[in-house]
C-alpha positions in Angstrom: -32.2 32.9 -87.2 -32.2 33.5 -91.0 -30.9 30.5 -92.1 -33.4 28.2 -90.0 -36.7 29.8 -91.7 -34.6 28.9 -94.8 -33.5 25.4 -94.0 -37.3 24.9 -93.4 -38.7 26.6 -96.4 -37.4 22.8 -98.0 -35.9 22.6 -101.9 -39.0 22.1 -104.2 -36.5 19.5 -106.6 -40.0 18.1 -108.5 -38.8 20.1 -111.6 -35.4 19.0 -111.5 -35.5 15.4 -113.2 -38.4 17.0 -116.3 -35.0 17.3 -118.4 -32.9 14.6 -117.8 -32.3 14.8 -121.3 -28.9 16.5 -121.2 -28.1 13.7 -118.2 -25.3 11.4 -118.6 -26.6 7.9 -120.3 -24.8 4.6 -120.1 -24.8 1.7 -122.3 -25.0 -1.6 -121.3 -21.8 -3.6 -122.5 -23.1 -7.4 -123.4 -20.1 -9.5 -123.8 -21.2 -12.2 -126.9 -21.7 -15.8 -126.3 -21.0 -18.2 -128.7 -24.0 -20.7 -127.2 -28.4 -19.9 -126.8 -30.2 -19.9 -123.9 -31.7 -23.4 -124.3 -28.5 -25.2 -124.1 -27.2 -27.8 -122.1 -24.8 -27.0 -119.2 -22.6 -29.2 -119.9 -21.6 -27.9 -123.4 -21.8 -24.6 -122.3 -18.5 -25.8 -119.6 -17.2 -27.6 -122.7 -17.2 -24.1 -125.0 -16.3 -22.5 -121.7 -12.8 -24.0 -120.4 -11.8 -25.1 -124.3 -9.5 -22.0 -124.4 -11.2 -20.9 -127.2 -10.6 -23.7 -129.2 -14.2 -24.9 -129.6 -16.5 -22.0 -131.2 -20.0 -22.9 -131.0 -22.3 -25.5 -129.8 -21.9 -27.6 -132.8 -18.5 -28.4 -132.0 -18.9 -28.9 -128.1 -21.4 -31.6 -129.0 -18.7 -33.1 -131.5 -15.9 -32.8 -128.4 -18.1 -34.5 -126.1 -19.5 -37.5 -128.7 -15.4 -38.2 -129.0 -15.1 -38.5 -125.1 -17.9 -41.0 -124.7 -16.0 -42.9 -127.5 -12.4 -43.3 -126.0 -14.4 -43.8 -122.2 -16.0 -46.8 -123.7 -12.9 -47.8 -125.7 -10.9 -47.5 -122.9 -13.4 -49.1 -120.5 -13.8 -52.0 -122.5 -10.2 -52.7 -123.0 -9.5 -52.9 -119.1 -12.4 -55.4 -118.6 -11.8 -57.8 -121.8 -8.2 -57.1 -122.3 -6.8 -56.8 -118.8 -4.6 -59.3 -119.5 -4.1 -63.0 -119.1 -4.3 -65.1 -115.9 -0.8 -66.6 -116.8 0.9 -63.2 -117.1 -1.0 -62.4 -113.0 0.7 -65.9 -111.9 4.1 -64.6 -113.0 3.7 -61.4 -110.7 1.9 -63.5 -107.9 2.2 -66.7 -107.5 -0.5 -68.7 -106.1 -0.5 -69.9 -102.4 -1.0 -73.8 -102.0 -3.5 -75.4 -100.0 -2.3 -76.5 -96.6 -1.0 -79.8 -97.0 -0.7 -80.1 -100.9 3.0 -80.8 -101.7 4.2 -80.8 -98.0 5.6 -84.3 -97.0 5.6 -83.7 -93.3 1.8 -82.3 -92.9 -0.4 -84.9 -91.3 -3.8 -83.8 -90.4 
């Protein structure tokens, strides 16, 4: 019966946490970025998935100014300099109309 009038007496643990002092602190570990909060997704993935080969925001914007300049290059060559129509007859020749060059066709 002892130990019930104790178990309802309760802890008084108020004073407990007045020195937390000599408690165990930890530091917060804040790995560095190499970009600021106000930049642009897309050069954040650039500085992201280079491997470590592109350093800071400067150079991200550099990498991605040098792919818009080989997508247009290389767009433009495929629409002006897909090639001739004379080299696309070699491959496929064209189909003649019913009746052109055939002797026996009558309509």
């Amino acid at each position: 019966m002892d130990q019930d009038d104790k178990n309802n007496e309760g802890i008084d643990l108020s004073g407990s946490l007045k020195d937390s002092d000599t408690g165990v602190k930890f530091e917060e570990y804040r790995a560095p970025r190499s970009y600021y909060p106000g930049t642009q997704k897309i050069v954040q993935l650039v500085i992201k998935y280079s491997g470590g080969a592109i350093k800071d925001e400067e150079q991200a914007n550099y990498v991605l100014i040098g792919f818009v300049v080989v997508a247009i290059i290389f767009s433009l060559f495929l629409f002006f300099g897909g090639g001739s129509s004379a080299y696309n007859e070699k491959i496929i020749p064209p189909i003649p109309a019913a009746g052109v060059g055939d002797p026996n066709f009558r309509p």
